[in-house]
PALUM-260926 format. One record per residue (C-alpha): x, y, z; residue number from 1. Coordinates in Angstrom, 3 decimals. Last residue first. Layout:
BEGIN
REC         x         y         z    k
REC         X         Y         Z  NUM
...
! end
This chain:
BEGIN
REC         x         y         z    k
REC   -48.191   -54.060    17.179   81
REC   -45.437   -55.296    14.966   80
REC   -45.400   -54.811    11.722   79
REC   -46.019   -56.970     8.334   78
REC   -45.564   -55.048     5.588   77
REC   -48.360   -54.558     3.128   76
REC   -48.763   -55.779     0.104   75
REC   -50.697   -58.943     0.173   74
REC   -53.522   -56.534     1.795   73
REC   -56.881   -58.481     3.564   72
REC   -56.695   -55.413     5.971   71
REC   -52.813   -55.850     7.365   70
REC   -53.449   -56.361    11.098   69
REC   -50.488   -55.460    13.533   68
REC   -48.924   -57.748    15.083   67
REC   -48.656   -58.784    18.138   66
REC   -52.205   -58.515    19.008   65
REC   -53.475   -62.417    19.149   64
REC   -54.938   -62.674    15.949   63
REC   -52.109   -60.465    14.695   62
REC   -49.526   -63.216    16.041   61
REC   -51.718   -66.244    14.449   60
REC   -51.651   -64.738    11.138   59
REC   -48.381   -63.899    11.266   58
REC   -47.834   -67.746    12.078   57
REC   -49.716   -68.966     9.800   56
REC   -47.707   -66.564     7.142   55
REC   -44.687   -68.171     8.442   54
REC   -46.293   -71.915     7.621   53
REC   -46.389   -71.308     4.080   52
REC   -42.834   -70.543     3.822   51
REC   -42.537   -73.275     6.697   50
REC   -43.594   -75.970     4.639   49
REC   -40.716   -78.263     3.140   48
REC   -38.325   -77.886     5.494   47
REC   -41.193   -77.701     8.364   46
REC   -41.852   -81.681     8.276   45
REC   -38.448   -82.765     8.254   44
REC   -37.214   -80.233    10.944   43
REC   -33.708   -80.318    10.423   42
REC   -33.231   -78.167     7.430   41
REC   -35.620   -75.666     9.457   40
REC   -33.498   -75.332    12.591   39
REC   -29.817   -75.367    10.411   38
REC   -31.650   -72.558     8.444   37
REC   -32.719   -70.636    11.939   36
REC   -31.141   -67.262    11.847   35
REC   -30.030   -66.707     8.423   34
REC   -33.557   -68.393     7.196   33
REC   -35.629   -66.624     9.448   32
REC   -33.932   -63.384     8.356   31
REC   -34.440   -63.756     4.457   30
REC   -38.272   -64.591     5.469   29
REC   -39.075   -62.014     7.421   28
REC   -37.710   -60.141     4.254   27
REC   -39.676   -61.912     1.945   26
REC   -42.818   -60.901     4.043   25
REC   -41.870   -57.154     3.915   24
REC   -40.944   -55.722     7.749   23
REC   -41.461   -54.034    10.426   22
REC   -40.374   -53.772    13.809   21
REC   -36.684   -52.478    13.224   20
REC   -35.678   -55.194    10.739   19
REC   -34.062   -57.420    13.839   18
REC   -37.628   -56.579    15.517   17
REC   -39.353   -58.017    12.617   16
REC   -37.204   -61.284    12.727   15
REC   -37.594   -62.293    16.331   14
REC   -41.340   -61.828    16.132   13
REC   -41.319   -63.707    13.505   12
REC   -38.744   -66.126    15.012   11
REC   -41.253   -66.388    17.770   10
REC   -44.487   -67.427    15.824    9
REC   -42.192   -69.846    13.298    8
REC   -41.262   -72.063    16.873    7
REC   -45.078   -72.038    17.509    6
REC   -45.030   -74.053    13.817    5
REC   -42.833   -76.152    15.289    4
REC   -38.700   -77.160    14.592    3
REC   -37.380   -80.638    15.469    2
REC   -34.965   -80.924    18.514    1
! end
């Protein structure tokens, strides 16, 4: 089964709470990749996109409350809500 972009908006989630419910982006990132690598290298769209896609999906999670918003800031960990 090929990987989604709604499949990045639950291994964010999935992510932050395995770093205690917050997080730096590359760090989300570092965990998505140990969890879900075989996931992504499948998926032939998201292989090549899903860095960029993972920050849709953030977006999409504090658009919806699950995250807490991060004011425009690059720096800033992402957190859950």
């Amino acid at each position: 089964m090929e990987a989604t972009r709604d499949d990045l908006k639950r291994w964010v989630v999935e992510a932050l709470r395995a770093l205690g419910g917050k997080g730096r982006v590359i760090d989300v990132s570092r965990e998505i990749w140990t969890r879900h690598e075989e996931e992504l290298r499948a998926s032939e769209r998201l292989l090549y996109t899903w860095q960029y896609d993972v920050r849709w999906a953030a977006k999409k999670l504090r658009d919806e409350g699950i995250m807490k918003a991060v004011d425009g800031s690059r720096t800033k960990p992402w957190e859950l809500a």
